[in-house]
C-alpha positions in Angstrom: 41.1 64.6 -139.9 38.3 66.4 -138.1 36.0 63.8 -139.2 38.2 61.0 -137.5 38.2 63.1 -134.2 34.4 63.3 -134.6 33.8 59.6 -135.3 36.2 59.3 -132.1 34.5 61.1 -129.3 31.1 59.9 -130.5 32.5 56.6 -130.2 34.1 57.4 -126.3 30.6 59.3 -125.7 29.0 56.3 -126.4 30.6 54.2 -124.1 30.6 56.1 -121.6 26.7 56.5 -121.9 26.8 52.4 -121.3 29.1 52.9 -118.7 26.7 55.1 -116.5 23.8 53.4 -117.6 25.1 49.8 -116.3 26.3 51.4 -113.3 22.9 52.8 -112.5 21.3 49.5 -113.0 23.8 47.8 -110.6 23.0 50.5 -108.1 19.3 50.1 -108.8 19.0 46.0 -108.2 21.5 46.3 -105.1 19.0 48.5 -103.6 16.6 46.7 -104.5 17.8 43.2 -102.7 18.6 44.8 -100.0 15.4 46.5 -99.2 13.6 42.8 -99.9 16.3 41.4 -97.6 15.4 43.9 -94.8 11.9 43.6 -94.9 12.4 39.6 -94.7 14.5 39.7 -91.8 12.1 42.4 -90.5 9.1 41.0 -91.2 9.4 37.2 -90.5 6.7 35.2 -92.3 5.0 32.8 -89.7 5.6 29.3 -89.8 2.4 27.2 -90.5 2.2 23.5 -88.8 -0.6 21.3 -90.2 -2.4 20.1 -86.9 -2.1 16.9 -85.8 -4.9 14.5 -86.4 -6.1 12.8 -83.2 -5.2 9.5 -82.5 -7.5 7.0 -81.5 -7.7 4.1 -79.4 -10.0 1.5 -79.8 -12.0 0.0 -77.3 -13.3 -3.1 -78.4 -11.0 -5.6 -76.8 -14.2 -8.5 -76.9 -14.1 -11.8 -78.9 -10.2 -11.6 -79.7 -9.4 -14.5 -77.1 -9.9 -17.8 -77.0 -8.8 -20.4 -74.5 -8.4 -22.9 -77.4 -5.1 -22.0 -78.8 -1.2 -21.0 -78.3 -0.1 -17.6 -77.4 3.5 -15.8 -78.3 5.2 -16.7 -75.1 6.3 -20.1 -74.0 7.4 -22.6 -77.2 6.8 -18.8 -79.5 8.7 -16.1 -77.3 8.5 -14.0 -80.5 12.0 -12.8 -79.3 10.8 -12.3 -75.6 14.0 -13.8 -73.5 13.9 -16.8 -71.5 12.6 -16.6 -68.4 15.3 -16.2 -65.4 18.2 -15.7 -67.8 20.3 -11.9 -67.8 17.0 -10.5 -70.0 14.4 -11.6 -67.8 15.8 -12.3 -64.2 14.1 -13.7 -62.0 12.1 -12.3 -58.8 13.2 -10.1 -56.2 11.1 -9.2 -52.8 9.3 -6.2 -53.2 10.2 -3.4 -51.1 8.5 -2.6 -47.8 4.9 -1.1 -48.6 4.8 -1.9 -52.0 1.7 -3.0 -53.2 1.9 -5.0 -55.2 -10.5 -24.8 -58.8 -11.2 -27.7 -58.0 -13.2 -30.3 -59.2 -16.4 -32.5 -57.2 -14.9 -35.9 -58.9 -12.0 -34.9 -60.9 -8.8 -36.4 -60.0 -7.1 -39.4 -61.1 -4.6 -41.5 -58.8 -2.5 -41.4 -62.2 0.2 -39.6 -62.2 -5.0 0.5 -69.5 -7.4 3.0 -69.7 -8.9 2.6 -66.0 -11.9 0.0 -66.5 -14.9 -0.2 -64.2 -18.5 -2.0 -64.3 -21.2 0.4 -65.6 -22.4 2.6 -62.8 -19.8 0.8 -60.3 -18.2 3.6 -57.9 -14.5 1.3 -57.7 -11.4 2.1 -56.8 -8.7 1.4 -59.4 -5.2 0.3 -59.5 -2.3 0.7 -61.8 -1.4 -2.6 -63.9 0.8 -3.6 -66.8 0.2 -3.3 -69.9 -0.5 -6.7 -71.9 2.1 -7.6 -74.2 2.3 -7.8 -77.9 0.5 -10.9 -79.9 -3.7 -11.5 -79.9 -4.4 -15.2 -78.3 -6.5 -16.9 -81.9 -9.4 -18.7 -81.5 -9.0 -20.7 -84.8 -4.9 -21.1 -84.2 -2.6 -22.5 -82.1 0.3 -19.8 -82.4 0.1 -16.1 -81.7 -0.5 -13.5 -84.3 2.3 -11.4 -83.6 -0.6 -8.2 -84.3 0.1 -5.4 -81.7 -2.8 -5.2 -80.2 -3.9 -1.7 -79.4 -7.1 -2.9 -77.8 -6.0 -3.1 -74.4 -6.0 -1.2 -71.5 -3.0 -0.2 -69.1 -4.8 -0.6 -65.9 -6.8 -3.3 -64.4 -10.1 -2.7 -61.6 -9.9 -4.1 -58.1 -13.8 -5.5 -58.2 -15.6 -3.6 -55.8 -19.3 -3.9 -54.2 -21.1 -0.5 -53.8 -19.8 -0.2 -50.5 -16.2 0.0 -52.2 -15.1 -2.8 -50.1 -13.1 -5.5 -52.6 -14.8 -8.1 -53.8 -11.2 -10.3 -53.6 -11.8 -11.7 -50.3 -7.8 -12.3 -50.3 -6.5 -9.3 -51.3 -8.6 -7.0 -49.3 -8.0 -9.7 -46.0 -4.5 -9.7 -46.7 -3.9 -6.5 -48.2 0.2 -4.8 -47.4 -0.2 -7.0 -44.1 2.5 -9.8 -46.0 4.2 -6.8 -48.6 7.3 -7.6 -46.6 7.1 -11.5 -47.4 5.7 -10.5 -50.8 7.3 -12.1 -53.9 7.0 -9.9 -57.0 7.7 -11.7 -60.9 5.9 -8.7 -62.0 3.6 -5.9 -61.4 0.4 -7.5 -60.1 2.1 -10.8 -60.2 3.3 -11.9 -56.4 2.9 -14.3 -54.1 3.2 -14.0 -50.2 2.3 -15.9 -47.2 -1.5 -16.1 -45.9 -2.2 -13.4 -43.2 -4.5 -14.3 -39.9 -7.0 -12.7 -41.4 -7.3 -14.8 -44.7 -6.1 -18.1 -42.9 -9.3 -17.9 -40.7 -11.1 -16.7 -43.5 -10.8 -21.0 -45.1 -10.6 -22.4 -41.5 -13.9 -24.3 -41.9 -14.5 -23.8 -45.6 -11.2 -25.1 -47.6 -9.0 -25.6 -44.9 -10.5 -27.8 -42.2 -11.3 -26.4 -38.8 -10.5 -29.4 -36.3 -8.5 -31.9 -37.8 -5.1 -32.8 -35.5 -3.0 -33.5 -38.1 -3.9 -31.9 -41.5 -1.7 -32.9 -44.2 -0.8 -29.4 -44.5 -0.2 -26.7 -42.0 -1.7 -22.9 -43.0 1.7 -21.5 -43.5 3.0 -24.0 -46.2 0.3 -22.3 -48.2 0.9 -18.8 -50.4 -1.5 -16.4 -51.5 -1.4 -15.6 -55.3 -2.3 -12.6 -56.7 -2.6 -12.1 -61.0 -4.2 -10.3 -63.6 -6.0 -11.9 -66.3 -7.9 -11.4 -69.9 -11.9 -12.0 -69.0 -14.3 -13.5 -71.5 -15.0 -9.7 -72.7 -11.0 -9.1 -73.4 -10.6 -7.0 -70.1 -7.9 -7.2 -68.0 -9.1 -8.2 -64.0 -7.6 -9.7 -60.7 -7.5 -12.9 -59.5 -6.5 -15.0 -56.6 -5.5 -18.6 -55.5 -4.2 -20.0 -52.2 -1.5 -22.9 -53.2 1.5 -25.1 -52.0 4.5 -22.5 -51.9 6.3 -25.5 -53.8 4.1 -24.0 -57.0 3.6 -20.8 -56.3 6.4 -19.1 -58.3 5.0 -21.7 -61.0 1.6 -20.2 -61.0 2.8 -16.5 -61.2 5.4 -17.5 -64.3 2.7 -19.5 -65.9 -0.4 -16.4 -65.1 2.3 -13.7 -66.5 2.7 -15.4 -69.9 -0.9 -16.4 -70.3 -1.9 -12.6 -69.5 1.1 -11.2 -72.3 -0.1 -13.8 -74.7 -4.0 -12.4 -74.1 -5.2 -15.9 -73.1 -8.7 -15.7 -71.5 -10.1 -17.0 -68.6 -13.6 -15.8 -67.1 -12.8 -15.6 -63.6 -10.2 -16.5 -61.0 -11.6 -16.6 -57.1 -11.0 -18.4 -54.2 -12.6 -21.6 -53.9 -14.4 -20.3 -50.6 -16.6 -18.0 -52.4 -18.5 -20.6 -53.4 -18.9 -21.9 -50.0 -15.6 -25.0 -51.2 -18.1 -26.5 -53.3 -16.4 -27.8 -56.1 -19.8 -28.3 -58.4 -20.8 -24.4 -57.4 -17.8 -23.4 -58.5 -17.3 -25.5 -62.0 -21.0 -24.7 -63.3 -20.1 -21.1 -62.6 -16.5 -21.9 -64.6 -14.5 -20.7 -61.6 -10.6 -20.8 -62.1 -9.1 -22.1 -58.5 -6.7 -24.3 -57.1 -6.7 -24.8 -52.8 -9.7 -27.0 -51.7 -8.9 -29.3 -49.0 -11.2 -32.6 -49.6 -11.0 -36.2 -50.9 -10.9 -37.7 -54.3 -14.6 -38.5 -54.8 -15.4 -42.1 -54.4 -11.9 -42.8 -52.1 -10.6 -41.8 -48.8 -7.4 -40.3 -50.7 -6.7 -36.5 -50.4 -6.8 -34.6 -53.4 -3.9 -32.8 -55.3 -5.7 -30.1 -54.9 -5.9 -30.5 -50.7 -2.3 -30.1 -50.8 -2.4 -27.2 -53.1 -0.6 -28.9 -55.8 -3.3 -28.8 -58.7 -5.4 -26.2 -60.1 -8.6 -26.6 -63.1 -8.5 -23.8 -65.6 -11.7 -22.7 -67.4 -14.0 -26.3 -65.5 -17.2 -25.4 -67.6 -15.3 -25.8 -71.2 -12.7 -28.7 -70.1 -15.2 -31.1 -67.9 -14.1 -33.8 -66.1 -15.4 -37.2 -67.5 -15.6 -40.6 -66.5 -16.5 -44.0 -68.7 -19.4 -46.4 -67.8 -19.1 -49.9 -68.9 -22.4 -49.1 -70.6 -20.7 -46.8 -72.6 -22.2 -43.9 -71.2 -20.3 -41.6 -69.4 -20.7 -39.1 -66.7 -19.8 -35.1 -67.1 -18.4 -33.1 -64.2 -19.6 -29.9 -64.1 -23.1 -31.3 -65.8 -23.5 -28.2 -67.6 -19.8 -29.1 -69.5 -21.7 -32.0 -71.4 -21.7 -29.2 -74.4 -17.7 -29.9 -74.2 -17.2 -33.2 -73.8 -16.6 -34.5 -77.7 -13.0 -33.3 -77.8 -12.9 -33.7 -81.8 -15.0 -30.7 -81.8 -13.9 -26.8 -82.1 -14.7 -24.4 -79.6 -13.8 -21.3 -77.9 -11.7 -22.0 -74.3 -10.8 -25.4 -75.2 -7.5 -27.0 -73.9 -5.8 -29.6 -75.6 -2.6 -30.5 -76.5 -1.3 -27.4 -78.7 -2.9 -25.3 -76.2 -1.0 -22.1 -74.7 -2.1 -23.3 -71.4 -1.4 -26.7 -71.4 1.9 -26.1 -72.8 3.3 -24.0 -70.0 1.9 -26.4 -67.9 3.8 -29.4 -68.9 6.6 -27.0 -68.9 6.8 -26.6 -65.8 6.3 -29.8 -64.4 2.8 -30.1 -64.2 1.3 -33.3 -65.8 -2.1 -32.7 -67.4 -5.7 -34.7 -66.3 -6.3 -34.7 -70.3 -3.0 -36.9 -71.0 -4.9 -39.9 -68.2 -6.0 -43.2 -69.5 -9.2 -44.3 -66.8 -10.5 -40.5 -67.1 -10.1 -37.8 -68.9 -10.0 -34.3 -66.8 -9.4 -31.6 -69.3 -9.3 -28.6 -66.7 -6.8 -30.6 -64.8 -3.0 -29.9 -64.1 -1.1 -31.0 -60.9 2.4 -31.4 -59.7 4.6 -33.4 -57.1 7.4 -31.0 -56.4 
């Protein structure tokens, strides 16, 4: 019997030994995770972000135009909305202080990052960014690429006096803003100032004629950016018929989105309204009161109703009965097999062209007696 008793309280000793032992252990691990909990909350590790790599921009916005091709505008919106529909209204005035070429013998009676020159001491204004979709050289549609080549803003061309080089913009300057009509920023039109119609008087406008076929203030001054043979944005100006005028800013807007590029766009008085001056230098302009050569008749381009895009790579030509023919500007004799590919060359499939015709305009290239491939007028 005592043996049984024996065998008993060893057996209760025992477990009570487990007992305390796995009570201590409990005790000892609690203690345990809630000093490491303490010291967590006390000690906060820090939070490590990986730095951010810096993004770059590239610069080199040269040799990704061509005029010889479509862009992603008119005929390819690439999902851009019509223009003057809900999406894409169409122009209001701008509010008070907001700022917002011919050829010698080509006409036929048929019908950004701020920018500045190297060493130049400019002044700079804010402009639009260019849209999405490179103009291709070797294609008639757009890319669709994103292009992060281009700038947001554009230079006012300045001589080293600062004074603008635009003769129109800087006679004009906010003297029209309250006439000013705005498609976009740095797209407007607006009515000429005194300044900039005495400006022409005597160089594209004449100075004593009785009854000129138009009168000063049926004219508009046109203000636009545009892509430059060197892919940089710039400013450019034209004096036309107000009947085309909302024409010339539409068509301008979607050539600039669509990166088409033109080398320069100046009034045709800088060159003194001499048409040849202004071809061989492959002036972009539209205003030039004169006579179709070889006739008494006025020019579309006296009434303001044609302009000549890009002159030096889309001469004017006109067939001999030799067989020979004659080049206008001579230095466009490089351009005028049309079979041929080349940068800035308008045709048929081209962006320009196309918006052209879409507006109304009829083109010099589409004419039978001569071909003028810079060419596109209207009769409103």
């Amino acid at each position: 019997m005592n043996q049984k008793w024996n065998i008993l309280f060893k057996g209760l000793a025992a477990i009570g030994a487990v007992i305390i032992i796995c009570i201590s252990i409990s005790r000892l691990i609690g203690i345990g995770s809630e000093t490491l909990g303490d010291i967590a909350r006390e000690h906060p590790q820090p939070t490590t972000t990986p730095e951010t790599a810096p993004q770059t921009t590239s610069g080199d916005t040269s040799g990704t135009m061509s005029g010889d091709t479509s862009g992603t505008m008119s005929g390819d919106t690439s999902g851009t909305a019509p223009l003057g529909t809900a999406e894409n209204p169409k122009p209001s005035t701008t509010p008070e202080g907001a700022s917002g070429m011919s050829q010698a013998a080509g006409e036929s009676t048929e019908g950004p990052t701020s920018i500045l020159p190297e060493g130049s001491d400019g002044i700079l204004i804010d402009v639009p960014g260019v849209g999405d979709g490179a103009y291709n050289k070797e294609s008639s549609d757009a890319t669709g690429v994103d292009k992060d080549t281009m700038n947001d803003n554009s230079q006012i061309l300045t001589g080293n006096d600062g004074s603008s080089l635009l003769t129109g913009l800087s006679l004009n300057g906010e003297l029209m803003a309250d006439a000013r009509i705005t498609w976009e920023d740095g797209f407007y039109y607006e009515p000429l100032s005194d300044g900039l119609a005495e400006y022409i008087t005597g160089i594209s406008y004449p100075a004593n004629l009785e009854n000129p076929a138009i009168a000063v203030d049926e004219l508009s001054y046109v203000h636009v950016l545009y892509l430059d043979f060197d892919g940089n944005p710039a400013e450019g100006e034209l004096i036309c018929n107000q009947a085309i005028a909302q024409d010339l800013v539409e068509i301008f807007h979607e050539l600039y989105r669509a990166e088409y590029q033109i080398e320069k766009i100046r009034l045709i008085d800088a060159y003194g309204g001499d048409d040849d001056l202004s071809m061989a230098d492959n002036n972009t302009s539209c205003f030039n009161y004169r006579v179709v050569s070889g006739s008494s008749s006025l020019s579309k381009h006296a009434y303001g109703l044609a302009i000549d895009i890009n002159p030096l790579y889309n001469p004017y030509i006109t067939y001999n009965k030799d067989q020979t023919i004659n080049v206008s500007p001579a230095a466009g004799g490089d351009y005028a097999d049309r079979s041929k590919a080349f940068p800035y060359k308008i045709d048929e499939d081209d962006l320009c062209c196309r918006l052209f015709k879409e507006h109304g305009f009829t083109w010099g290239g589409n004419w039978n007696s001569c071909k003028d491939y810079q060419h596109f007028q209207k009769t409103p």
